[in-house]
C-alpha positions as CSV (number, residue, x, y, z in Angstrom):
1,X,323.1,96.4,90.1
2,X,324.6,96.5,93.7
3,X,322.8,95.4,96.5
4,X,323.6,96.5,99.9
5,X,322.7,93.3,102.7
6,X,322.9,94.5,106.2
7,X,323.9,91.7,108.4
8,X,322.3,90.8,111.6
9,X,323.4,88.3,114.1
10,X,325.6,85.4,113.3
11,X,325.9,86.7,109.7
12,X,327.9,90.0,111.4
13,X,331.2,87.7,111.2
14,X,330.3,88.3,107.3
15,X,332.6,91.5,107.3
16,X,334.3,94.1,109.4
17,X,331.2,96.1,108.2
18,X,327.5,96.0,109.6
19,X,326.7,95.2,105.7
20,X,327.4,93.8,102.7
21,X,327.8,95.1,99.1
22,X,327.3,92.7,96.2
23,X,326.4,92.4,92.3
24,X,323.6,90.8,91.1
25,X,322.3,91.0,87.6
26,X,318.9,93.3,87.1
27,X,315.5,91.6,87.4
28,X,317.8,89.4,90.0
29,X,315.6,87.5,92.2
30,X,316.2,86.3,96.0
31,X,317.1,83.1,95.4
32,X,320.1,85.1,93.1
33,X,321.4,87.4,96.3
34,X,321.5,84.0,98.2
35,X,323.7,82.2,95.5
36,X,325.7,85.7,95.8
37,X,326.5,85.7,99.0
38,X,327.6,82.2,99.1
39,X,330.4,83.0,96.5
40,X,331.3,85.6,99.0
41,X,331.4,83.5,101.5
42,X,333.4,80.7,99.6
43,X,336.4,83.5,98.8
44,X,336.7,85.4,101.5
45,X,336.2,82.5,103.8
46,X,337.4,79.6,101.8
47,X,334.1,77.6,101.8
48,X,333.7,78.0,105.7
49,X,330.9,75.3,105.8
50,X,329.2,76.7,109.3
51,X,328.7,80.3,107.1
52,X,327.5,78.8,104.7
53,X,324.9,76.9,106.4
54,X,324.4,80.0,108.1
55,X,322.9,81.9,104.6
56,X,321.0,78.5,103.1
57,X,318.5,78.5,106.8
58,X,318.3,82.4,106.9
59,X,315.3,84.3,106.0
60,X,315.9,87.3,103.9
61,X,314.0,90.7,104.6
62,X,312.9,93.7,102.0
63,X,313.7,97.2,103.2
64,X,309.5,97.0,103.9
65,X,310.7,94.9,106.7
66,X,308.8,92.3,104.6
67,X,310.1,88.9,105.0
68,X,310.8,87.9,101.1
69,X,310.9,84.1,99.3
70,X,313.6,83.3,96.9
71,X,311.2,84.3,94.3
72,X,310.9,87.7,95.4
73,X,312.3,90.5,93.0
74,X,314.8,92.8,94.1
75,X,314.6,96.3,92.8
76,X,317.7,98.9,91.9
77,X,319.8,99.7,94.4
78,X,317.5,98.1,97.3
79,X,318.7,97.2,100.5
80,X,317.9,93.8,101.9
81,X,318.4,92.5,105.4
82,X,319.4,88.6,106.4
83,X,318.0,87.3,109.2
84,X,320.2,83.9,110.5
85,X,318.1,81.6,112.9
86,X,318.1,81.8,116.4
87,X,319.4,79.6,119.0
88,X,320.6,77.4,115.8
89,X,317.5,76.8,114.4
């Protein structure tokens, strides 16, 4: 199923866009989307390390404006937002 993740912050220099549009398998879970990104991040940015670190500290948020674990479930076609620390931390 595609999942749309808007950026926010530091994770803007993610794309052109103000978002992101992956795959993930159904019944995919956070944890999944993370992994996801971090692929994209390793192609399109050839493992840039600071992104990357970028994604592993971020908190994720449901289209609730929930903040969501790496066990939460992501539904069809859901939009989820990442949330990169602050002031590096």
């Amino acid at each position: 199923m595609k999942i749309k993740v808007e950026l926010f912050g530091s994770s803007r220099d993610f794309s052109d866009k103000d978002h992101l549009e992956l795959e993930v398998e159904d019944k995919a879970l956070m944890k999944d989307l993370r992994n996801e990104i971090i692929k994209y991040l390793d192609k399109n940015f050839k493992g840039n390390i600071n992104f990357i670190k970028i994604v592993k500290s971020s908190v994720f948020c449901s289209e609730n404006n929930n903040i969501v674990s790496d066990n939460y479930k992501i539904t069809k076609n859901e939009k989820i937002a990442i949330i990169p620390p602050i002031g590096g931390g």
